[in-house]
N, C-alpha and C positions, 0 to 999 in steps of 0.2 A: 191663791190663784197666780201663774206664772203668765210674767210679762211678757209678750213679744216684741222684738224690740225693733224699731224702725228701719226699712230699711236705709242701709250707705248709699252712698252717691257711686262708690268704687261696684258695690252689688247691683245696683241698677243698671249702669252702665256693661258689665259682664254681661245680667240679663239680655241686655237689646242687643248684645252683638252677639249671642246665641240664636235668638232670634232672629237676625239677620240672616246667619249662616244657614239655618236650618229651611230656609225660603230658596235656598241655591240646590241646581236637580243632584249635584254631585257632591251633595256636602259630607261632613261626618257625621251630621245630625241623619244623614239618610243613613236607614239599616242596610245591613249587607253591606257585600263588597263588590263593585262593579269592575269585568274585566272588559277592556276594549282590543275586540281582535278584528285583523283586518283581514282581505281578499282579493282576491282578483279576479274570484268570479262573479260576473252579472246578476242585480237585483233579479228576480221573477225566476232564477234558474232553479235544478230539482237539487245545487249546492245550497243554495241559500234556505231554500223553503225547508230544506232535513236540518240548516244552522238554524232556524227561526224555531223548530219544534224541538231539539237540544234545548234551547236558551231556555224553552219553559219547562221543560223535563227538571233541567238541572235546578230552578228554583225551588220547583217542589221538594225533589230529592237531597236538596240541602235547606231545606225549611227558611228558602228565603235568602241566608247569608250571600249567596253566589248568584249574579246577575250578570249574563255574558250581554254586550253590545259588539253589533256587530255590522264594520265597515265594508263594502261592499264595492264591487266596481274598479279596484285598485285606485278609490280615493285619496289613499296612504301613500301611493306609489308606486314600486316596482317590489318582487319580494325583497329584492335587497334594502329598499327603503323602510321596509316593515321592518327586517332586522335591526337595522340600525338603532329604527323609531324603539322597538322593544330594549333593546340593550342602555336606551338614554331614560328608558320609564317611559317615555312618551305611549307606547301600544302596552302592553297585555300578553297579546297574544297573534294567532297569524294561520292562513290556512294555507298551506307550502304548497308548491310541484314541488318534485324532485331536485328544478335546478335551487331553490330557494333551500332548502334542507339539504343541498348538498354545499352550500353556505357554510353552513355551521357544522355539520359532521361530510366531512369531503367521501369518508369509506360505505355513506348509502349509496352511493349513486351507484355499486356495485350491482345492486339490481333492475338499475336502469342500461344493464349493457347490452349493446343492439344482438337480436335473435339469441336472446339467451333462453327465453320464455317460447315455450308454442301454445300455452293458453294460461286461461287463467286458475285450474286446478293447481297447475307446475306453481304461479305466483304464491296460492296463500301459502301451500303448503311449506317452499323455502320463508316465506316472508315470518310464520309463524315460529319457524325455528329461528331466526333471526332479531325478533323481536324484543327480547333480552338485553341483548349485547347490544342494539342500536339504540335501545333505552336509556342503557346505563351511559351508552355516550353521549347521547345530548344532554344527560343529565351532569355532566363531567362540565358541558358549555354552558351552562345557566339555566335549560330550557328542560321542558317535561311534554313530553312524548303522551299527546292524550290517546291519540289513535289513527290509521291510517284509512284517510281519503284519497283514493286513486284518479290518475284520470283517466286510466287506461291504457288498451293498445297504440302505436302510432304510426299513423301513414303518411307517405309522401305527395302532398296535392300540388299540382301544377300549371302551367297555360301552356304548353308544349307537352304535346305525350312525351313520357317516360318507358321507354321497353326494352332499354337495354343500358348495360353498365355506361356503354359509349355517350348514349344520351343525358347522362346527367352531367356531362362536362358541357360547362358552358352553360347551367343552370344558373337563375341568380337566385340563388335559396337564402332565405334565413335563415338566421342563426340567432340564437339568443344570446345576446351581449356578454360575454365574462362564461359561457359554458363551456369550460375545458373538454367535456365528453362529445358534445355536439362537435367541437372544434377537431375533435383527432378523429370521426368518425368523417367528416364530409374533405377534412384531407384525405384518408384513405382512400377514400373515392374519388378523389379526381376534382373535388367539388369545391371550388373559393366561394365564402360564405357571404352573405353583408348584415354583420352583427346590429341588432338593433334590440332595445327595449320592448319587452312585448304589448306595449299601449301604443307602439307605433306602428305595429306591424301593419293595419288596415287601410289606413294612412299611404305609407310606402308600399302596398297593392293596388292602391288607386291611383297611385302616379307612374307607376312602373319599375319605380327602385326594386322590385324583387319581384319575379314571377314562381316563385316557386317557394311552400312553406311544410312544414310538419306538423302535426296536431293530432289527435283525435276525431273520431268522426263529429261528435256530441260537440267538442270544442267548435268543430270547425263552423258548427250553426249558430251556436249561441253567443259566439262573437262576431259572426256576420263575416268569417272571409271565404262562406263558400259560396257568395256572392260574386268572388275574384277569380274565380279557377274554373278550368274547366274537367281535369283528369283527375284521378284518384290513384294511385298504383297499389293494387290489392294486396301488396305484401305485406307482414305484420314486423315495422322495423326494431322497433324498439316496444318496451314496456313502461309507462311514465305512470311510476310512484305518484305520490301525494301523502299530506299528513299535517293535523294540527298537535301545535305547541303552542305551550304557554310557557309565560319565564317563571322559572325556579322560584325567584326572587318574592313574586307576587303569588305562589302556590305555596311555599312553605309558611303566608302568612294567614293560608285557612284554618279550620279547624279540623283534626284529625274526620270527623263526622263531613263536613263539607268535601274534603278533600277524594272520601271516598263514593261520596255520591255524585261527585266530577267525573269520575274516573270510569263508575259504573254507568252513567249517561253517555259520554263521549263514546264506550266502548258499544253502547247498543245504536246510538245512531251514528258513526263510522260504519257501521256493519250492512245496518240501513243503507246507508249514502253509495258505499262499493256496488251491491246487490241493485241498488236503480240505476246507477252510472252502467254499471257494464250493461243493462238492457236496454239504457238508452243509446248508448254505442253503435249497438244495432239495427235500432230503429231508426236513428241517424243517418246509415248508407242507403235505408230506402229513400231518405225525403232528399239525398244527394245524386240519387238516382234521377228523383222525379224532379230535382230542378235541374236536369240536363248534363250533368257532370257524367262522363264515362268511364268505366273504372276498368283499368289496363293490369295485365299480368304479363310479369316479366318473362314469364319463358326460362327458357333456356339460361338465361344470364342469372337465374334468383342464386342459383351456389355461387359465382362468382364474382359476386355483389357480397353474401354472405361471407363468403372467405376473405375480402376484401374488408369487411368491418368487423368479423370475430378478431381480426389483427390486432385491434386495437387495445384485445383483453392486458397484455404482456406490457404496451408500450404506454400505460397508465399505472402501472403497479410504482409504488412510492410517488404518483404526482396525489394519487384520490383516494385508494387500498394497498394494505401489504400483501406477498406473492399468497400469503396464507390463508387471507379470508377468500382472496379470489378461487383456490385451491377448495374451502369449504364451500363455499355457493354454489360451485360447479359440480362439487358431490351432494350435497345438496339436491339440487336443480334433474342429477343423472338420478339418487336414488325413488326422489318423487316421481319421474318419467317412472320407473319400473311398474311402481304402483300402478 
């Protein structure tokens, strides 16, 4: 008969402090691997509720090991602050605009350049031949490109009608703090900006630091600044990208199995996320309609507003893109028009 032999005082003590640990929500005792990615758009929104049904998609789809948490509200900050957070371990992960992913790969914002798009067939089709190549670059920067979240078209809302190139001098428009592309496009027009954080923006509409802002229609509700405006100018300025990342760092420490039930989640609810975003867009300028906002067309002035911000394609090459990629988005961009 074999003796079992008492336990050490060194094995007990091990015991209780596994025990301990295993009591903590974030320990190593819990299975899986939990990624913390933040946002900046609003709890209750149709971002969050498609992030909420991923989170459980991807459980399943990786039998558990992969549990995404998911910050909300830009609790984390600014996207800038989420990079940061990501690059120190502190985040996971992060759900970008444009300006926030043009952070860390400067050559996307390429297809965020004003009136380059006239809809959104011209978008996937460039964006899918593109998808490659802006892959492998964020993958160059630490980060992994799970899928793109748009926010859409973007318009001009204001407290002074807009109807001609004339009138936008003298606007006090935001500007998203540190956006190099926002910043040479409302130079070209005429337009001195007041760069601000975009948690402050509603804030500084209700004191009058800025009467005039750019968004999306969908944005402009679900953060409550079309509370502050009263015009909309129906031209379609800009196209505003979006997309989440995760860091490298924390991806390459799945399992080959996890990693591809990430990949095949994200990609079906991105997909999801685009396809309700752009219909809520829509439905957005009727409930901006019905809360008294009037929506103004430029007339006569829209090509010389347009000629005025396609300038800016040339006089960004080596600050964001080389003459090269800008040269392929624009063949690109002409051979999908064909179609």
């Amino acid at each position: 008969m074999k003796i079992l032999k008492q336990p050490t005082f060194v094995s007990i003590c091990a015991l209780t402090l596994i025990g301990a640990l295993c009591m903590l929500p974030s320990s190593l005792c819990e299975a899986g691997v939990r990624l913390k990615i933040a946002t900046l758009a609003p709890d209750g929104t149709t971002w969050m509720n498609v992030m909420k049904e991923l989170a459980k998609d991807v459980l399943g789809k990786t039998g558990g090991e992969v549990k995404l948490q998911f910050y909300s509200g830009g609790v984390m900050g600014d996207e800038g602050d989420v990079i940061r957070k990501m690059r120190f371990g502190q985040l996971h992960g992060g759900g970008f605009t444009g300006r926030g992913l043009g952070e860390v790969v400067p050559e996307e914002r390429v297809i965020e350049l004003p009136f380059l798009f006239s809809d959104y067939s011209e978008v996937d089709c460039v964006q899918n031949k593109l998808h490659d190549q802006l892959g492998k670059a964020f993958e160059k920067k630490g980060f992994v490109l799970l899928g793109w979240a748009e926010a859409g078209f973007v318009y001009v809302f204001s407290n002074r009608p807009i109807r001609s190139a004339a009138d936008l001098k003298g606007v006090k428009m935001w500007m998203w703090e540190g956006d190099p592309l926002a910043k040479e496009l409302f130079k070209a027009n005429g337009i001195v900006p007041v760069p601000l954080d975009l948690p402050n923006v509603l804030t500084s509409m209700q004191t009058g630091l800025i009467d005039a802002v750019y968004s999306t229609p969908y944005a402009m509700v679900a953060l409550q600044w079309h509370t502050r405006v009263k015009y909309m100018v129906n031209t379609k300025l800009t196209y505003a990208s979006g997309a989440i990342l995760i860091s490298k760092k924390e991806y390459d420490k799945l399992s080959a199995t996890a990693q591809q039930g990430l990949k095949a989640s994200a990609a079906t609810y991105t997909k999801k996320l685009n396809r309700l975003t752009r219909a809520e867009n829509e439905q957005a300028i009727s409930v901006l309609k019905k809360s008294g906002i009037q929506l103004i067309d430029l007339k006569q002035d829209t090509e010389k507003i347009e000629s005025r911000s396609t300038s800016i394609y040339e006089k960004l090459v080596g600050k964001l893109y080389s003459k090269e990629l800008l040269n392929t988005v624009i063949g690109y961009r002409d051979g999908c028009r064909k179609k």
